[in-house]
N, C-alpha and C positions, 0 to 999 in steps of 0.2 A: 600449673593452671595458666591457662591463654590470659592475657590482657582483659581481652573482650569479655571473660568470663568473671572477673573479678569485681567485688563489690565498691561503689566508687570511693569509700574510704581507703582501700587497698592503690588505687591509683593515683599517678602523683603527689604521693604524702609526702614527700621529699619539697615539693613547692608549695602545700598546703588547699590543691586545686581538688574539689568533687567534683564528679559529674551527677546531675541530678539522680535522682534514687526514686524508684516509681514506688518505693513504701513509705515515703515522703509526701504523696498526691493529697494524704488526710490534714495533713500540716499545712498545704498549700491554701485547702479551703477553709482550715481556720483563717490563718496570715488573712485570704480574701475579706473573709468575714471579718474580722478586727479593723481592716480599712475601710468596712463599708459604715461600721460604727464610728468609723474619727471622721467619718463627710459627716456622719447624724451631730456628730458633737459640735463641731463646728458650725455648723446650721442653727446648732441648740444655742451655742454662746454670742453668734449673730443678731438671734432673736430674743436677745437676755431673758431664757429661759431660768425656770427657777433653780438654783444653786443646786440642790439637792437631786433632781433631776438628771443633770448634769454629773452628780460623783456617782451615781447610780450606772449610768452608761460609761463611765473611766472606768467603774469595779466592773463591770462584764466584760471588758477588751481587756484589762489584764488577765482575769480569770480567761480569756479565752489566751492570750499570748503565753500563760504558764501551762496550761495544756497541751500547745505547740509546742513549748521547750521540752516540757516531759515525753511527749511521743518523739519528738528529734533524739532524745537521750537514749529512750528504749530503743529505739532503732539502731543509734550505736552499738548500745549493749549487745543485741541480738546478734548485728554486722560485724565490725568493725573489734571489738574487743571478743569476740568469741573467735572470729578467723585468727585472732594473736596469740591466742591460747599458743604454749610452747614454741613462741617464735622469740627472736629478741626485739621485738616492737613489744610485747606484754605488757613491762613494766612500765613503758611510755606511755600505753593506753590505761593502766590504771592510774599515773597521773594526771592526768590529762582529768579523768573521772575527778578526781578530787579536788584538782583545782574549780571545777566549774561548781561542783558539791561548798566549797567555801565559797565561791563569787556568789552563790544561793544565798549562803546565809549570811553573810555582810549586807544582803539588801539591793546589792546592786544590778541585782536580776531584773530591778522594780525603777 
């Protein structure tokens, strides 16, 4: 398989470098959308809005930043750990899965 052909996970994994991924563009408009909520928030705590309000617009940017993460992962899954299949990357990419599956559940995703 050519360079050019290869998905950007496959590309300099050696230096840790992707190239953007156009199955990535839904994740971009979240990421957009999440920062058009931190100017609202910001606006909101400027204008000492009311308290509750404010955690209300933090619970929609995380709910939207965890569905970013979940389609970035599915998108691994699909790319990047299915190309490994019977390579000796495999076993890299399924840790690689688990570690981020633990940093999940420690919380520190949040």
């Amino acid at each position: 398989m050519e360079e050019k052909d290869m998905h950007a996970c496959q590309t300099d994994m050696e230096e840790g470098n992707h190239a953007h991924h156009h199955k990535h563009e839904g994740v971009l408009r979240l990421i957009r959308t999440a920062e058009g909520h931190l100017a609202g928030i910001e606006k909101m705590i400027n204008e000492d809005r009311y308290c509750i309000d404010i955690s209300k617009q933090l619970l929609a940017i995380m709910s939207i930043l965890r569905r970013a993460n979940l389609e970035i992962l599915k998108t691994h899954m699909e790319t990047c750990v299915k190309s490994a299949v019977g390579s000796e990357n495999f076993e890299e990419k399924i840790k690689e899965l688990e570690m981020i599956m633990e940093y999940m559940t420690k919380g520190k995703g949040e």
